[in-house]
C-alpha positions as CSV (number, residue, x, y, z in Angstrom):
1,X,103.3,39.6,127.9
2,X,104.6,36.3,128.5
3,X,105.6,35.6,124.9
4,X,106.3,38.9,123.8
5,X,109.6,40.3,123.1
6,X,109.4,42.7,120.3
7,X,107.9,46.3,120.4
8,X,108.0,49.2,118.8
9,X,109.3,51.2,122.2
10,X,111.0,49.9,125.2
11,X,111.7,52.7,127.8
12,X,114.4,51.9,130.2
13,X,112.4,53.6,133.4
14,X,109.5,54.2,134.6
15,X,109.2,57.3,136.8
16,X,107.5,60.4,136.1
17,X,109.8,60.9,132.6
18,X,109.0,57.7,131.5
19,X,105.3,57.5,132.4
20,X,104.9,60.4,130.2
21,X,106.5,59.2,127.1
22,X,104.7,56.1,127.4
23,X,101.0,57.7,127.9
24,X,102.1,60.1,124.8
25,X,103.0,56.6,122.7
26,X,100.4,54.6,124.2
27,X,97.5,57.1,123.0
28,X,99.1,56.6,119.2
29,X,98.5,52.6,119.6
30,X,102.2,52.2,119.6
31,X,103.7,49.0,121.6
32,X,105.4,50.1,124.4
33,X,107.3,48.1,127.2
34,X,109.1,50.0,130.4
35,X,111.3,48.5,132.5
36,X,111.5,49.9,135.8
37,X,113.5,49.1,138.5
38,X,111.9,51.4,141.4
39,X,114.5,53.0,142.4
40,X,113.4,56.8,142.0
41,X,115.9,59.4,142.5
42,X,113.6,61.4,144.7
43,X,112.7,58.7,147.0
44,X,113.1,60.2,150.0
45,X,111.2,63.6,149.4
46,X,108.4,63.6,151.4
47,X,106.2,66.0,149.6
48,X,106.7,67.3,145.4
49,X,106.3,71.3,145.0
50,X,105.8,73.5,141.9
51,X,103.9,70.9,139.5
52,X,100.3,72.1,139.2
53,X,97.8,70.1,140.4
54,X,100.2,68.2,142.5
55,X,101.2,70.2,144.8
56,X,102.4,69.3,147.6
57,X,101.5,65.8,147.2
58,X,104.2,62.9,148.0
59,X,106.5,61.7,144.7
60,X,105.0,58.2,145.3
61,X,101.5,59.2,144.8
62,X,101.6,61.1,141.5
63,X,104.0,57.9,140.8
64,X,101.5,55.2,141.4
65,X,98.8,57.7,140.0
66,X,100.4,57.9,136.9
67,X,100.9,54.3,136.8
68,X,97.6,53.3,137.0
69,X,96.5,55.4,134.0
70,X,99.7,54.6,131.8
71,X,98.5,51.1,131.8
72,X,95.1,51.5,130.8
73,X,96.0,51.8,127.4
74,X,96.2,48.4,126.3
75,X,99.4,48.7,124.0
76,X,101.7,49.8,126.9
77,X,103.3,46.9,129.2
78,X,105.1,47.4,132.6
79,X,108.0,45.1,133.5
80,X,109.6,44.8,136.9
81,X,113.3,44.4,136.9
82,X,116.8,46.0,136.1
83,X,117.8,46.9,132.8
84,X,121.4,45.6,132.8
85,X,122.5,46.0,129.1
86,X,121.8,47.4,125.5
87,X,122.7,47.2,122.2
88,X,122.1,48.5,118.8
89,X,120.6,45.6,116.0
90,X,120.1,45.5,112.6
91,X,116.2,46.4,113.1
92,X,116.5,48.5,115.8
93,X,117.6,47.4,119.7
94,X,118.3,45.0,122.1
95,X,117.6,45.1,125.9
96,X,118.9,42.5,128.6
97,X,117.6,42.6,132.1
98,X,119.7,41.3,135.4
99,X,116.8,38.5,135.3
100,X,118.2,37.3,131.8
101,X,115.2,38.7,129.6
102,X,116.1,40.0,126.0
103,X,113.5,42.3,124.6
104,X,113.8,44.3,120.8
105,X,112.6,47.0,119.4
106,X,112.9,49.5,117.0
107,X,113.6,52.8,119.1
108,X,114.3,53.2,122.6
109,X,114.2,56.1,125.3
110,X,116.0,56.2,128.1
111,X,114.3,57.7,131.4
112,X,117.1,56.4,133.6
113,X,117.4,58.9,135.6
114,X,120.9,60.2,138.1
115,X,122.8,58.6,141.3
116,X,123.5,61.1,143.5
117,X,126.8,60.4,145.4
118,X,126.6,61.7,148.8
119,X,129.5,63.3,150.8
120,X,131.4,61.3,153.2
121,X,129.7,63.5,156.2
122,X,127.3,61.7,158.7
123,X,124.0,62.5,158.6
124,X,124.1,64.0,155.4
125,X,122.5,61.4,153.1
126,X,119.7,60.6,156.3
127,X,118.3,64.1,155.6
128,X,119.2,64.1,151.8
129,X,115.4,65.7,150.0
130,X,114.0,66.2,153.6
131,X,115.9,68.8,155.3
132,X,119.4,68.8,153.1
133,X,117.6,70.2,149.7
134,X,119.2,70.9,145.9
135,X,116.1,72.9,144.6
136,X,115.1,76.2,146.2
137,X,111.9,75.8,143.8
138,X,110.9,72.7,144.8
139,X,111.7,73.3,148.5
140,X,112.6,77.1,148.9
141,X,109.1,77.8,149.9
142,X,108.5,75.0,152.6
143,X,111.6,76.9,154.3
144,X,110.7,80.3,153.5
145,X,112.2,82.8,156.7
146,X,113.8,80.1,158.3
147,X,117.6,79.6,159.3
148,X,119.2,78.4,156.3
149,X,122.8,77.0,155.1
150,X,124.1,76.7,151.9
151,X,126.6,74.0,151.6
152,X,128.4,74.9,149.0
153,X,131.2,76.9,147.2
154,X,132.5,79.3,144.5
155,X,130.0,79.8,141.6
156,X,127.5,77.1,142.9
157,X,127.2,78.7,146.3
158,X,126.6,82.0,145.5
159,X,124.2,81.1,143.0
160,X,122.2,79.3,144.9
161,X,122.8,82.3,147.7
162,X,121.1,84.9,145.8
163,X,117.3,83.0,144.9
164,X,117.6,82.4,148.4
165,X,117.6,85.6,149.5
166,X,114.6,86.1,148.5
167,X,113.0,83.5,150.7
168,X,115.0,84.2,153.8
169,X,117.2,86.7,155.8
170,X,119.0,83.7,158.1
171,X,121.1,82.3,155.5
172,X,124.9,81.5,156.0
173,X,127.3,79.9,153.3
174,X,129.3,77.1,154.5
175,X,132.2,76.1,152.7
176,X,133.5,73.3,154.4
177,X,136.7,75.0,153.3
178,X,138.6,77.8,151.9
179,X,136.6,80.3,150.4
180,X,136.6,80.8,146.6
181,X,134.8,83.8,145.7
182,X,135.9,86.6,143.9
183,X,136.1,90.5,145.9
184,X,132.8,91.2,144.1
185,X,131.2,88.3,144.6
186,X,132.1,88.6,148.2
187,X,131.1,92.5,148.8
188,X,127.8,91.4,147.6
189,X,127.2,88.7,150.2
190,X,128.2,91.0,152.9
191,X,126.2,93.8,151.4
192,X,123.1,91.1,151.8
193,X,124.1,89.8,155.3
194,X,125.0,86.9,154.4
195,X,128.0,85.1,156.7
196,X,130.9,83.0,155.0
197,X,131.9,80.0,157.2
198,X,135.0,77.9,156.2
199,X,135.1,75.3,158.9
200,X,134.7,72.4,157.9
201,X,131.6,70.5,158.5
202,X,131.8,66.8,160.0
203,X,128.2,66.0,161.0
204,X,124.8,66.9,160.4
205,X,122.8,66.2,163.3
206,X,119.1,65.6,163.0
207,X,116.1,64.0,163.8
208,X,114.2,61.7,161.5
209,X,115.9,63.7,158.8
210,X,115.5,67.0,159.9
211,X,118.1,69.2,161.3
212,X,119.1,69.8,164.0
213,X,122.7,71.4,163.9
214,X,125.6,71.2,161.6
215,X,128.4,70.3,163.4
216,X,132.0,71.2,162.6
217,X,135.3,69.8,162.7
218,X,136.2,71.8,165.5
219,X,133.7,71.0,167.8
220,X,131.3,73.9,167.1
221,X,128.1,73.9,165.8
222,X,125.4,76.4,164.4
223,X,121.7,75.3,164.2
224,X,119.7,75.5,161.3
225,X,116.1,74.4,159.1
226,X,117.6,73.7,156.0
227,X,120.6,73.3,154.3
228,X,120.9,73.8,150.7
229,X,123.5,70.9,149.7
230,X,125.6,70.6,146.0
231,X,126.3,66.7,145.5
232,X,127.8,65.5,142.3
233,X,126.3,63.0,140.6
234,X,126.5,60.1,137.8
235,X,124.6,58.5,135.3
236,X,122.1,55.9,137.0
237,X,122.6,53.6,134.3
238,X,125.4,52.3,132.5
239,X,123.3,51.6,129.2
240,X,123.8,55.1,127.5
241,X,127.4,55.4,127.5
242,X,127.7,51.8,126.3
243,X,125.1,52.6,123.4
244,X,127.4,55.4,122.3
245,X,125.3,58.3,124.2
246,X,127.8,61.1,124.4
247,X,127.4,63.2,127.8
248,X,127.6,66.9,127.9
249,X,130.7,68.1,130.3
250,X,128.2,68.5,132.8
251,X,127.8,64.4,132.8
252,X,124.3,64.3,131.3
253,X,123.4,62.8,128.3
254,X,123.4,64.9,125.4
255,X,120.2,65.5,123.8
256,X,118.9,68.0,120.9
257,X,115.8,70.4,121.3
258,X,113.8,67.2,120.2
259,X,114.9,64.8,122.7
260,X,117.1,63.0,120.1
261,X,120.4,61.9,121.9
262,X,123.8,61.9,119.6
263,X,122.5,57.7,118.7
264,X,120.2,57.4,116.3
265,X,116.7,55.9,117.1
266,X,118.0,56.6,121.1
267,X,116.1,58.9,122.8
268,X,116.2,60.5,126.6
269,X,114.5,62.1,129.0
270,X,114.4,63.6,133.0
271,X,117.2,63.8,135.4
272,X,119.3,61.7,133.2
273,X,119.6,64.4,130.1
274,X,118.8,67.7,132.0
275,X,119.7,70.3,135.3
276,X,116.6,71.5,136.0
277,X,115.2,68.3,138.7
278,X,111.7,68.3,139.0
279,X,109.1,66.3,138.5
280,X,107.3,68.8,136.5
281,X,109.9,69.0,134.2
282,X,110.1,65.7,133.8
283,X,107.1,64.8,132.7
284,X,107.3,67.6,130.0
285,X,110.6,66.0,128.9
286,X,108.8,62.5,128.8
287,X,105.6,64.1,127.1
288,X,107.5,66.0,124.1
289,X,109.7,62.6,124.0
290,X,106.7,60.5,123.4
291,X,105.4,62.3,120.6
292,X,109.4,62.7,118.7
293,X,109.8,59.2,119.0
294,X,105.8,58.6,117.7
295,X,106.7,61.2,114.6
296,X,109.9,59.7,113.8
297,X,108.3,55.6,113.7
298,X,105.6,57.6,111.4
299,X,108.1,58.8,109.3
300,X,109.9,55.2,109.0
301,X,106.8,53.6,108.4
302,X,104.1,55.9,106.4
């Protein structure tokens, strides 16, 4: 690949989104380069739930798995290295990476996935996808009947309060804060059993990433398995805003029921352009992707 620059797909990352789209384009002959940076959101989860015929099997794995048989199609070329800027051409696009590289072509996905941003308590981001889990299908199971916190408030706490009722009776809602739920909302968590706690938490303490006790502001602390944490979030990558990407007002990248974001020829894919974080999902997202952006070169060029 030393002398080539153009191709008919570059995909800005290559995790499980990414991998897909490119088997999908690389099984229609199309060029394909992906430049990945290795930095996968879900690096620190252990093990990956609720994707058949990986279950249970660490993110890395499938990763390298998938990898392996992306590349055996001859047409599709891996790069190592941070995609640092894009831009639309008069053919198509034009990718820079932080090691100077320019590469073009005529559409381009973007797989880049989300930075979580991690509260300012300690322990917290040590246990982040371990112990302190977003997903109660990708991790509800693991701590099925065992003592529970959500960390959380308002709409997203009791949300997330009433799937995981169904997994466990020790769960307790910590706020970290005044309470905001409404009278209903509240006279259903206490007709469940499930405590409200508005202390606010300063520490998670844990071992190796699991927990221990959350510890509180005022010196007391409550043990538990799990806690269920919400953590805002932001675009990994700078590249779709500066292409023109709108966002929704949830902050992910806008796309239609076709992967097609509001650029034309820009397509995305995964964590970066959708809620629901898995890696199952993912690779759906990459796999429809793939064959959109194959159908729409096949429309430019038949």
């Amino acid at each position: 690949m030393e002398n080539e620059t153009h191709f008919d797909v570059i995909i800005i990352g290559g995790s499980y989104a990414g991998l897909s789209a490119a088997m999908a384009l690389g099984r229609s002959l199309r060029n394909v380069l992906i430049i990945d940076s290795g930095e996968p959101c879900n690096e620190p989860t252990p093990h990956s739930h609720n994707f058949i015929t990986q279950d249970g099997e660490k993110p890395a794995v499938i990763a390298e798995k998938a990898r392996e048989q992306v590349l055996r199609y001859s047409t599709v070329k891996l790069r190592h290295g941070l995609a640092v800027g894009g831009k639309k051409t008069g053919n198509g696009f034009a990718v820079t990476t932080e090691a100077g590289e320019t590469f073009t072509a005529e559409k381009l996905i973007l797989a880049t996935g989300i930075k979580d941003i991690m509260p300012e308590i300690k322990g917290f981001s040590e246990c982040w996808g371990i112990s302190v889990i977003h997903c109660p299908y990708c991790h509800g199971y693991e701590f099925r009947d065992r003592k529970t916190g959500i960390l959380a408030n308002g709409e997203r706490a009791f949300h997330v309060a009433s799937l995981v009722n169904n997994l466990t009776g020790g769960l307790t809602i910590l706020t970290s804060g005044k309470a905001e739920f409404s009278e209903e909302q509240m006279a259903q968590l206490h007709r469940h059993n499930i405590p409200v706690v508005e202390t606010e938490v300063s520490e998670i303490e844990h071992e190796n990433g699991q927990i221990r006790n959350v510890i509180f502001k005022d010196g007391s602390r409550m043990d538990f398995d799990a806690v269920y944490g919400s953590v805002p979030f932001r675009q990994h990558s700078d590249i779709p805003v500066a292409l023109g990407c709108e966002l929704t007002n949830m902050g992910y990248i806008q796309v239609d029921s076709f992967q097609r974001t509001t650029v034309s020829g820009v397509f995305a894919c995964g964590d970066n352009a959708h809620p629901m974080r898995s890696v199952a999902n993912a690779v759906a997202a990459g796999n429809l992707t793939g064959a959109m952006v194959n159908k729409e070169l096949t429309d430019d060029r038949f």
